[in-house]
N, C-alpha and C positions, 0 to 999 in steps of 0.2 A: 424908474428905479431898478437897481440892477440886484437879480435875485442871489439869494444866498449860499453861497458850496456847499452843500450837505455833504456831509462825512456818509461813506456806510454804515448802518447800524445793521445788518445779519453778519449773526456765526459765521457764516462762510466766506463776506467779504474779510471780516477781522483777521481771519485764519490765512485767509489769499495773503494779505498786507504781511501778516507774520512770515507764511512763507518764504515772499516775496526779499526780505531783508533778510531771511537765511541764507536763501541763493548767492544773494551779493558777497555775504560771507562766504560763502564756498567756492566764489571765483577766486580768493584770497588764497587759497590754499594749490594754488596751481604749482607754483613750485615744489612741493615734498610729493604731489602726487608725478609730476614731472622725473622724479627720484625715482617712484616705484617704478615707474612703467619702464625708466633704466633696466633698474635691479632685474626687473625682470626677464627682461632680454638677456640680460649677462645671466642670469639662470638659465638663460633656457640655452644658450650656446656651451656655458660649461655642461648642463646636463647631458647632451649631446654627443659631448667629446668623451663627459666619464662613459656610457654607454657603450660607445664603439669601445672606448679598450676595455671594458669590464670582457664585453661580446668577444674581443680575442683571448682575452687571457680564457675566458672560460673554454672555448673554441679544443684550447691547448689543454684544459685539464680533463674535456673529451679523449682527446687524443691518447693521452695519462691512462685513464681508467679504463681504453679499449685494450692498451699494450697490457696490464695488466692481466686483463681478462682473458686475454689470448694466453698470457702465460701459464696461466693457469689449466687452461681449454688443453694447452700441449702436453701440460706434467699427465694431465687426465687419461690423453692420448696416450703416454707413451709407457703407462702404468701398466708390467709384464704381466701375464696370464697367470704365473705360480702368485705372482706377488696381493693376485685378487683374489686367491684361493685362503691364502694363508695370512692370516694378520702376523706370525712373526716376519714371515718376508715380505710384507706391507711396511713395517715398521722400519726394516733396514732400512727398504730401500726409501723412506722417505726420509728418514737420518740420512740418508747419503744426499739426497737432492737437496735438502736445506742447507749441510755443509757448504756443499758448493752451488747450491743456488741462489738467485739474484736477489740486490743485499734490501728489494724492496720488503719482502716477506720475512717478519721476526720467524717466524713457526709455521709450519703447514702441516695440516690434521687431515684423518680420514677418520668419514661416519660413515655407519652402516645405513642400510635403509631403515632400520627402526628409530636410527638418531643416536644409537650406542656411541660414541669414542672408540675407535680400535688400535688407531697407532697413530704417534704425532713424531714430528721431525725432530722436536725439540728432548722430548723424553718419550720414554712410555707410558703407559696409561698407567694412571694408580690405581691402589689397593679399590679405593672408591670409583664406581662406576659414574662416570660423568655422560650424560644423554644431552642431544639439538634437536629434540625431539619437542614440537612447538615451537621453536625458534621461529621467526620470520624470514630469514637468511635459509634456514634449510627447508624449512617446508615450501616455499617459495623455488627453490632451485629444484626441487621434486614435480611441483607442478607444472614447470615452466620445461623443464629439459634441459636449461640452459644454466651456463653459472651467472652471479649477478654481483653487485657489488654492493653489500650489505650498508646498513643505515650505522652507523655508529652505537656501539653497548661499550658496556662492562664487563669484566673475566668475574664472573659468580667465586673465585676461587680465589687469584689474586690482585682481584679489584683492577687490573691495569685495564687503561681505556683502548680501544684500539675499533678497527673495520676489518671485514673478513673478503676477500676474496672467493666466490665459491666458483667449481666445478662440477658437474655430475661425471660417474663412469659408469657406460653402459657394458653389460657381459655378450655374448654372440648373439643374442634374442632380442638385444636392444632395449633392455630390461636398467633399470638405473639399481648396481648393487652399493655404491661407495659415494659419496660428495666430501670433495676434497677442498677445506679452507686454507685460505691463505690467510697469516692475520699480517695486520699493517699498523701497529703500534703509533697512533696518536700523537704521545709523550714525545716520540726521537723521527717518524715521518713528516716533514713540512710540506703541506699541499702547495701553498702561496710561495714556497722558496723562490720558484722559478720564476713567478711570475712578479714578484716581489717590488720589481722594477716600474711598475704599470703602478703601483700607488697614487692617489691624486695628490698634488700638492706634496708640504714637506710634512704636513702633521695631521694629512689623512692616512687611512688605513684600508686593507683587504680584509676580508672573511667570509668560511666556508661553511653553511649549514646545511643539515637535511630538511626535505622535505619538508616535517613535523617541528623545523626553529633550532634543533639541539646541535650546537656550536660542533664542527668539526675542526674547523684552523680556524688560531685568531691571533693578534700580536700580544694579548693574555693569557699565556698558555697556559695560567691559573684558569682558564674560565672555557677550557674546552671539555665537552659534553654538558657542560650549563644550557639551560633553554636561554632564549634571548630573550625570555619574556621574564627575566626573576629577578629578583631585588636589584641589582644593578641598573635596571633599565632596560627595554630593547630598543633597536631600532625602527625610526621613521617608519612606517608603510608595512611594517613586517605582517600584520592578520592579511592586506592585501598580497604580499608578495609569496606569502603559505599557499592562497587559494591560487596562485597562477601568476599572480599579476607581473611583467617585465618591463623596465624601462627605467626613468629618475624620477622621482619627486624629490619632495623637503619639507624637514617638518622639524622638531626638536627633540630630545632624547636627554639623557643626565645631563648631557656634557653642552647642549645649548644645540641652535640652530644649527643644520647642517644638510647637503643635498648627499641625497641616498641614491645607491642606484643597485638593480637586483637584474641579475641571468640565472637563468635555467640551466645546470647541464643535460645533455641529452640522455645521456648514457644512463643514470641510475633517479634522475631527476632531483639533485643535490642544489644548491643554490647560490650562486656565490655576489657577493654584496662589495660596495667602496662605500665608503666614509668619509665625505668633505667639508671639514667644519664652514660656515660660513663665513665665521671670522677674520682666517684666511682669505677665501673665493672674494670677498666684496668689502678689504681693509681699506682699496682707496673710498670708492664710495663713503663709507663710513664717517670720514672727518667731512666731506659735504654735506652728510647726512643733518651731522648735528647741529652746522651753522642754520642748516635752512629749518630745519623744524624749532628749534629757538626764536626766529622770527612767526612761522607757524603758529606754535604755541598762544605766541602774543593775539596773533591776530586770532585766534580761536577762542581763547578766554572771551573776548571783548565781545565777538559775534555771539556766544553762550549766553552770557549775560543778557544780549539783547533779545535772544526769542525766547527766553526765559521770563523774562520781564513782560514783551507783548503776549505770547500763549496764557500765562497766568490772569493778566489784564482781561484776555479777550475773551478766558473760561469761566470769569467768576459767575454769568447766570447759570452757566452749567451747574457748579457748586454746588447752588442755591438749590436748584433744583435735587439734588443729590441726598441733600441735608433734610428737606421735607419729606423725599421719599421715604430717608429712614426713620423719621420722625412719625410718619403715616404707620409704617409695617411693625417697628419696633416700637415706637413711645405710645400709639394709643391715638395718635394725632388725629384731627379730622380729614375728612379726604378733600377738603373745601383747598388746602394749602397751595394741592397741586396743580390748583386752576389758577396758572399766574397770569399777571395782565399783560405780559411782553404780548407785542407781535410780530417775533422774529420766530426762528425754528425751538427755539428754546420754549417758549411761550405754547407753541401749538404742543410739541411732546409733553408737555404738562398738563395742558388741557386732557389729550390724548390718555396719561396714565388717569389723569382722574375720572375719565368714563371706565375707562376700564374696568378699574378697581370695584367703581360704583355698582357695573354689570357685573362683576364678578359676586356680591357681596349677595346680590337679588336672587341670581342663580342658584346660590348656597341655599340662600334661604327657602327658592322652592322644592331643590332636592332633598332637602332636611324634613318639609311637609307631605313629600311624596312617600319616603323613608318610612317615618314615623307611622304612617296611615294603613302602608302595606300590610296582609295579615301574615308575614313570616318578620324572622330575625335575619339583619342587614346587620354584619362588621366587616372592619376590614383593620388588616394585622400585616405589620411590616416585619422588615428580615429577622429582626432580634424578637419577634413573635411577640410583640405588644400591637396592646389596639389603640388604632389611631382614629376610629370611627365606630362608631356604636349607635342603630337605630333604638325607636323607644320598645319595640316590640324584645331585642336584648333586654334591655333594663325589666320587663315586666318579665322575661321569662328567667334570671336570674334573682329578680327581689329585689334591685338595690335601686340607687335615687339615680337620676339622669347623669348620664357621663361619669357615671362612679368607675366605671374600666378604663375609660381612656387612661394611657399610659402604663398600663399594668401589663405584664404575662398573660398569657394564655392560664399557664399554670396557677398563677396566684386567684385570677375573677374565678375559673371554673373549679378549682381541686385538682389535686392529683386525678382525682377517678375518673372526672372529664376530661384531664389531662390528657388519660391513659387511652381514651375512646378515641380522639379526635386526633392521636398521633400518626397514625398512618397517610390520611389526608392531610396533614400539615408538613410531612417529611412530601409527599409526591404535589406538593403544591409549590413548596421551595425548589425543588426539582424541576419547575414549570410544564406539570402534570395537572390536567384537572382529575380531579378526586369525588367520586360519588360513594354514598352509600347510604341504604336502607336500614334501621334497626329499630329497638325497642328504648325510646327516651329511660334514661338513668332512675329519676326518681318518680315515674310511673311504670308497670311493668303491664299495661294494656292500653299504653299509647304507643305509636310509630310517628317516626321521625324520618323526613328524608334531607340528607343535610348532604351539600356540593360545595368545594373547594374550587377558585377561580384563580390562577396566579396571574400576576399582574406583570408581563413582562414590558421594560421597558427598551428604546429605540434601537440600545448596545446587544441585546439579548441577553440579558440580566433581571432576574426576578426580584423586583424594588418589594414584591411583600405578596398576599391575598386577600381576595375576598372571601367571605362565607355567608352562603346562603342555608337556613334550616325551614322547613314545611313541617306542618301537624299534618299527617297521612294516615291517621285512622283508620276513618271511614270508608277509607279508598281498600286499605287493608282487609279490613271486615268483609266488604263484599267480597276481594277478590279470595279469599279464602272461603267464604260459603259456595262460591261456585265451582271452585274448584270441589271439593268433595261430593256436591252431588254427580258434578260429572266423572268421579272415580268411582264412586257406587255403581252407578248405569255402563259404563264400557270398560271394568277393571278388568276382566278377562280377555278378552277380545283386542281390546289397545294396545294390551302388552306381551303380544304374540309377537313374533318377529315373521309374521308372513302376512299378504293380502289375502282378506276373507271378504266374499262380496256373494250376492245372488243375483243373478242375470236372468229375467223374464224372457219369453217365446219371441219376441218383440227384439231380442239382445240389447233391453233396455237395464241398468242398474236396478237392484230395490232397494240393497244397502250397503255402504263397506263402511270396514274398521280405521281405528286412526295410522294406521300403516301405511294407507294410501296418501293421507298429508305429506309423512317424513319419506315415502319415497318418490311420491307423485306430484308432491304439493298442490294437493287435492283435499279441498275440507271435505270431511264425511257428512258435512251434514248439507254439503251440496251433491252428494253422488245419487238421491231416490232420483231417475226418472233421465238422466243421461245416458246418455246411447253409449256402448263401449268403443264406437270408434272415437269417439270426444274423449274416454278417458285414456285409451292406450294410444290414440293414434293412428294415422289409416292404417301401413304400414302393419301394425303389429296386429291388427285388426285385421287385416287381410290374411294373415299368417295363422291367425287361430279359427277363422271361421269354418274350416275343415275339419279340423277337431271337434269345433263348437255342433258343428252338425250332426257330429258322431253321438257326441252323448245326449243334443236332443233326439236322439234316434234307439236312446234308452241305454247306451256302452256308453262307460266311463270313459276318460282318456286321458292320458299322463304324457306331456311332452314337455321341451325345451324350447324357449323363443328369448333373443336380447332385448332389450328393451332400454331407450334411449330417454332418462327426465331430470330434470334438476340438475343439468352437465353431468353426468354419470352415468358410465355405460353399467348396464348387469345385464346378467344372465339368469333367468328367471324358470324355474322348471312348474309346470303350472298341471295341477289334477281337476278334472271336471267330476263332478260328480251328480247324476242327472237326480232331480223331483220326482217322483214317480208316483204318480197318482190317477185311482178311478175316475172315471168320466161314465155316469150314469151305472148300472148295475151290471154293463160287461165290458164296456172299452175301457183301456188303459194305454194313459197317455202321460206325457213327460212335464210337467207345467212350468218346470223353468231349470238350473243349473246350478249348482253349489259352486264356487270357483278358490280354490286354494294356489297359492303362488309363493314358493320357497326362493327364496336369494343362493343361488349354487356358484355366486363372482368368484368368492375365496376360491370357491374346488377348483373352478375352471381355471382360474390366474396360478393355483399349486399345479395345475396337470400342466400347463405354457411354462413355467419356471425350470420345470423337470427335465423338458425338453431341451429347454434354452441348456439347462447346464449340461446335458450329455454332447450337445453339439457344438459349445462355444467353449471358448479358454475361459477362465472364470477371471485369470487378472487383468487380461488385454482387453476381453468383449470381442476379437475377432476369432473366426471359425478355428475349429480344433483338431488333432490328429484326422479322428476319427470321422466329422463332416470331412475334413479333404479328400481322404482317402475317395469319400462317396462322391465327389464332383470330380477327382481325378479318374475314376472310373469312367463316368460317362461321360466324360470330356474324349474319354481316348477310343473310345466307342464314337463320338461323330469325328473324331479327328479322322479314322477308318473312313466311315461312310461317306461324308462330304469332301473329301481329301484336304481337307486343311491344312495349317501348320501350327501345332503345339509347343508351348513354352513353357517349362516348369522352373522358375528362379530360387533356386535353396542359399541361403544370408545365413550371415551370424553377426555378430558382437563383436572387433575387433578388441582382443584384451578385456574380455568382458570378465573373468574370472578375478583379473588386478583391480577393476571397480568392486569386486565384494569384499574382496581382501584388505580393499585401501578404507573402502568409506561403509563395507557393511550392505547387506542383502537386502534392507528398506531399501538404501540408493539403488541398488542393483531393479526389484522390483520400479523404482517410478524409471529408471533407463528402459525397463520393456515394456512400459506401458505408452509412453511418449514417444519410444522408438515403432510402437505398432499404430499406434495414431499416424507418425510420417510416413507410415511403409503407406498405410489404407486411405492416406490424402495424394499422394503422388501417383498411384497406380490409374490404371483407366478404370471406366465405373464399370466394366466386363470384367474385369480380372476380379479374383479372389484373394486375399491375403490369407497368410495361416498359422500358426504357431504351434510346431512340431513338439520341441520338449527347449526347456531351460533357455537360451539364446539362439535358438534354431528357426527361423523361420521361414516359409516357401510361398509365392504367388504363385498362382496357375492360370498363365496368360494364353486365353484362348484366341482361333483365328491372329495369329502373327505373321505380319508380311513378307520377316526374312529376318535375315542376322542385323541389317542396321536397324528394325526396328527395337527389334528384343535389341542390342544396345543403348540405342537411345533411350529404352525404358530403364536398364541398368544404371545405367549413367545419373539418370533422375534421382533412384532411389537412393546411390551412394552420396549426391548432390546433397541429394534433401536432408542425407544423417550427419555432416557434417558440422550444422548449426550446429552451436554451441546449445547442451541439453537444461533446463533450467532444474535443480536439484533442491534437495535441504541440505549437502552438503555447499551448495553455490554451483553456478556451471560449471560444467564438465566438458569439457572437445570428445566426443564420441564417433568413431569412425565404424563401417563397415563393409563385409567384402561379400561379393554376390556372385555365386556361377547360376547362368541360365543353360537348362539344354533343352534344346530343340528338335521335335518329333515330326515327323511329316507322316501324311496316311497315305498308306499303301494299300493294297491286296493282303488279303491274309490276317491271320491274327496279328493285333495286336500287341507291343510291347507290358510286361507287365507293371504294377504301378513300383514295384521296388528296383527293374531295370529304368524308369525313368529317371525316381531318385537318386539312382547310384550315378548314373548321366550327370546331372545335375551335383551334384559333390562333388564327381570328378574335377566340373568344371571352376565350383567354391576351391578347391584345393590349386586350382591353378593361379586363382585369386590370390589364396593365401601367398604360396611360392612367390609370385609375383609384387611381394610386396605390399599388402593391404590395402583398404580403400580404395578398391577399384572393383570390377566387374569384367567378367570373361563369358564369354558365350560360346558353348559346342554344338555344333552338332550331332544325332545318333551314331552317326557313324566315325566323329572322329573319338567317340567316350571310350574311354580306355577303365580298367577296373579299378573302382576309388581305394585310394588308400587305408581307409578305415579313420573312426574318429582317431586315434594312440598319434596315426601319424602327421596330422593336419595338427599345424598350430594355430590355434583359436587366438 
């Protein structure tokens, strides 16, 4: 007899079968995906095309904004000497350059260096003083030295939109007195005129924005200076195309599907975009589109239908299962329901939640008898500060019937007045703080309490609520407080002395010391009868006192100084012996043991080391000062003499260090010299000295130097090393520096003195200086000529 086909009966064949007839359906759908993978292709080749010419046309309004910028650079250039003196001959002559200068600039202004308005081409300056002071355009063109080509604003005055062109003009010192804008009127300027041509398609479009999205050119000339992010809509990809992003995507916008494509300009980093509806790009597709998803369609409903039909068929023991569960948790049900008789995977997960439940239910029940039995109070209080668990020892220590808190406040079981105890631990427990504290229970006032706050933080790091633990601590109280006073009765004197008191037998054994020895020896006193002093000070310190110690067993006192090294903490320790002096039978006298007193003198010593530190060190830098160099410059030039060596003395400054106080303030100026003498004292050899003369003056003294290329090469490091960009509170800073070395050899004879080296040394700063800054020149003795004095060097 021939056996029977069994059907599958598991979940996961039914689910196979279901699949299995999806798929079929899904091979049905070959055609419209056949469509996409078209479309996409044809996307990806127009994308392609708009790109390269987005990339020329942008290419070309580089080009734009550099001719500009030159123009500008020239008018800067060729602005006369009187006409930088004088704002009314600033003003002509910038009325005369606008007249007839190029028809891209409506107006061109000059600012002072404070950002004032001083003359503009167009008019003169009104009654009302107009400042660019804060602008971005002008502060930007101050910091940079260069002009830029502004982000698009508004005239604060008559609202017209426009972009500025700027210039710096520097005076003979190379000093920026004047920034001259050009503005370029938005309204009647077309960026896209030229390139107009490059548009995609008949009813795509070009546009120009900053950086920050805010429309420059667009074919709505209603909606330049608009962000592209405002009620109208932006474009495709624009959050990505703000951060950097170049190239085409598509996406949709008001106007529907369409492929975007975004360049960079180089020049001011502006943005310019195409616009190609898809509508257009992919009309023929389109009428194939709909025949084939029509058939599509058809054939999709019908495949719907069918796994719709077997999924539900083949979930309903799922359901089932479903249905008991909530019937178990929420109606009260037995847990017997969820041990179903399948045996298929459904069947087992049923079985499965029903042990669960069951072990979950026993557990309860022993944690609830552990709880209960414990001799403290067990709750536990979620975020909104109700309890959600209350042992019985709660209940017996608030009065009420079992589980009368649960769901309550904090506030409402306990009163306000426990409320008001138990706030600090409930704020640093929400916090995900454990909270401890000791005090005196509320409505006894000679019981103690010791009550801990536990927060319960869960996987996210989110505190889901706390526990609270409380103890009766009386007894524990009681003692600890009788012992304490009779031990303040017995050593109140002696404890509370701020010196070690001890007596040391003939033996130089301990007989006893004070609790002084604890907090500086971590030494119990009541272990010191009968230790040797080398166990409690140490060989070391032991070694050092027993020659003193000798003295006063020899009947003289003796008062010295020794450190003393315990509990990680150096001190300095000044220690008086004071000898026992007692008869021995009815005529010898002899010493029978040693009083030992020992003061803490750290503070004095560490005041008499600070004293020094500051007469010898700069106090803002931390490296040596006038007054230390002079003394290592001395006896530097004293072995320079004697061993015939070669000596280097490098005197620096701050190039333009006076325009950083002026610009950003004497805090900046300060962290420029303290980060400037950090690089001086990291670049130097670990032989050389660094120094700091007065205000932005400062000198190395590089002894043993091999010759001039050394002492350059050291120069050369140092100006290297100042270069970095300085990290500020105003932001960095470009800080440069110039450096003259001069160079001593030892000879026969006296020595040069230390203000003939320095003046060497200037000489050679000031040749730096002439020289153009940020660099380093090196002399020799003999080529040092007489410095010109600070008046004449320009800093």
């Amino acid at each position: 007899m021939r056996r029977p086909i069994s059907l599958p009966t598991t979940l996961r064949s039914r689910l196979a079968g279901a699949v299995g007839v999806l798929v079929l359906g899904t091979t049905l759908l070959a055609g419209p995906l056949a469509l996409d993978v078209a479309e996409q292709d044809l996307r990806a080749v127009l994308g392609g095309q708009q790109y390269t010419m987005v990339s020329g046309a942008a290419a070309f309004l580089d080009d734009l904004l550099e001719a500009r910028l030159r123009e500008m650079a020239a008018l800067a250039a060729a602005l006369p000497a009187d006409a930088r003196r004088d704002p009314r001959r600033l003003q002509a002559w910038l009325a005369a350059r606008t007249a007839d200068g190029p028809d891209a600039f409506a107006d061109i202004s000059a600012f002072a260096r404070s950002g004032e308005l001083v003359a503009s081409g167009a008019a003169a300056p009104g009654v009302q003083p107009l400042s660019a002071a804060g602008r971005k355009y002008f502060e930007e063109t101050l910091v940079r030295g260069r002009g830029i080509v502004s982000d698009p604003l508004q005239n604060r005055l008559s609202g017209a939109k426009m972009v500025l062109v700027t210039a710096p003009v520097f005076n003979d010192h190379g000093e920026i007195v004047y920034v001259l804008a050009g503005r370029i009127d938005l309204q009647h300027a077309r960026f896209l005129r030229q390139v107009d041509a490059l548009r995609p398609g008949g009813t795509g479009y070009l546009f120009l924005m900053s950086a920050d999205g805010v429309l420059i050119d667009h074919p709505a000339r209603e909606r330049v200076m608009e962000h592209m992010d405002d009620k109208r809509g932006g474009q495709p990809g624009l959050q990505a195309a703000l951060r950097g992003f170049e190239g085409w995507l598509h996406g949709s916008d008001g106007t529907g599907p369409a492929i975007v494509t975004y360049k960079r300009l180089a020049t001011n980093g502006w943005i310019l975009g195409a616009h190609f509806p898809e509508t257009e790009a992919f009309a023929p597709l389109a009428r194939v589109r709909r025949t084939v998803l029509a058939v599509a369609g058809a054939l999709a409903l019908i495949a719907a239908t069918l796994a719709w039909w077997l999924v539900r068929r083949g979930l309903q023991p799922l359901d089932a299962l479903r249905r008991n569960v909530a019937a178990v948790r929420h109606g009260g049900a037995a847990t017997d329901v969820l041990a179903l008789g399948r045996h298929d995977e459904v069947g087992e997960l049923g079985r499965a939640f029903h042990d669960l439940v069951h072990a979950r239910e026993r557990a309860a029940a022993r944690m609830r008898a552990i709880a209960d039995n414990v001799p403290a109070v067990i709750a536990y209080v979620d975020r909104d500060e109700r309890f959600e668990f209350t042992n019985a020892g709660f209940d017996r220590m608030i009065g009420t019937d079992p589980d009368w808190a649960l769901g309550r406040t904090v506030r409402e079981a306990l009163g306000d007045a426990g409320y008001t105890r138990l706030e600090p631990l409930i704020r640093a427990a929400l916090r995900g703080e454990h909270g401890h504290v000791e005090d005196v229970r509320s409505d006894d006032a000679r019981r103690h309490q010791m009550i801990d706050t536990i927060p319960d933080v869960d996987a996210d790091g989110r505190v889901a609520g706390f526990f609270v633990l409380a103890m009766d601590i009386s007894e524990r109280k009681e003692a600890e407080l009788a012992q304490a006073a009779s031990e303040q009765r017995l050593r109140l004197i002696a404890d509370n002395l701020p010196v070690l008191i001890c007596y040391i037998d003939r033996n130089h054994r301990m007989g006893f010391g004070n609790a002084t020895f604890h907090a500086w020896l971590g030494l119990d006193p009541v272990h010191l009868p009968g230790m040797h002093l080398a166990e409690v000070l140490g060989k070391p310190a032991y070694d050092a006192a027993r020659p003193r110690l000798r003295q006063a067993f020899e009947g003289a006192g003796a008062t010295f100084e020794m450190p003393l090294q315990a509990l990680g903490r150096h001190r300095i320790l000044e220690w008086t012996f004071v000898p026992d002096v007692q008869a021995q039978g009815r005529v010898a006298v002899a010493v029978a043991g040693v009083y030992a007193l020992a003061h803490d003198m750290t503070r004095v010593k560490e005041a008499e080391s600070r004293l020094v530190q500051m007469a010898r060190f700069d106090s803002l830098t931390g490296i040596a000062n006038r007054r230390l160099f002079g003394e290592m410059l001395g006896q530097a030039l004293e072995r320079v003499r004697r061993q015939r060596q070669v000596l280097g003395v490098a005197y620096m400054d701050i190039d333009h260090f006076k325009t950083i106080n002026d610009t950003w303030g004497h805090g900046v100026g300060d962290e420029v010299l303290k980060e400037f003498a950090q690089r001086l004292a990291g670049c130097v050899r670990v032989t050389d000295t660094p120094a700091r003369l007065a205000g932005d003056e400062f000198v190395v003294l590089l002894e043993d130097v091999k010759g001039v290329e050394e002492a350059e090469r050291i120069g050369a490091k140092i100006v290297e090393a100042v270069r970095r960009p300085f990290a500020t509170g105003a932001g960095n800073l470009d800080v440069t520096a110039s450096v003259g070395i001069a160079l001593v050899h030892g000879v026969d004879g006296p020595p040069p003195t230390q203000d003939q080296v320095l003046g060497w040394a200037d000489t050679a700063l000031y040749a730096a200086k002439n020289g153009g800054r940020n660099r380093c020149v090196v002399r020799r003795e003999d080529e040092a000529v007489t410095p010109p004095g600070p008046q004449a060097r320009l800093r």
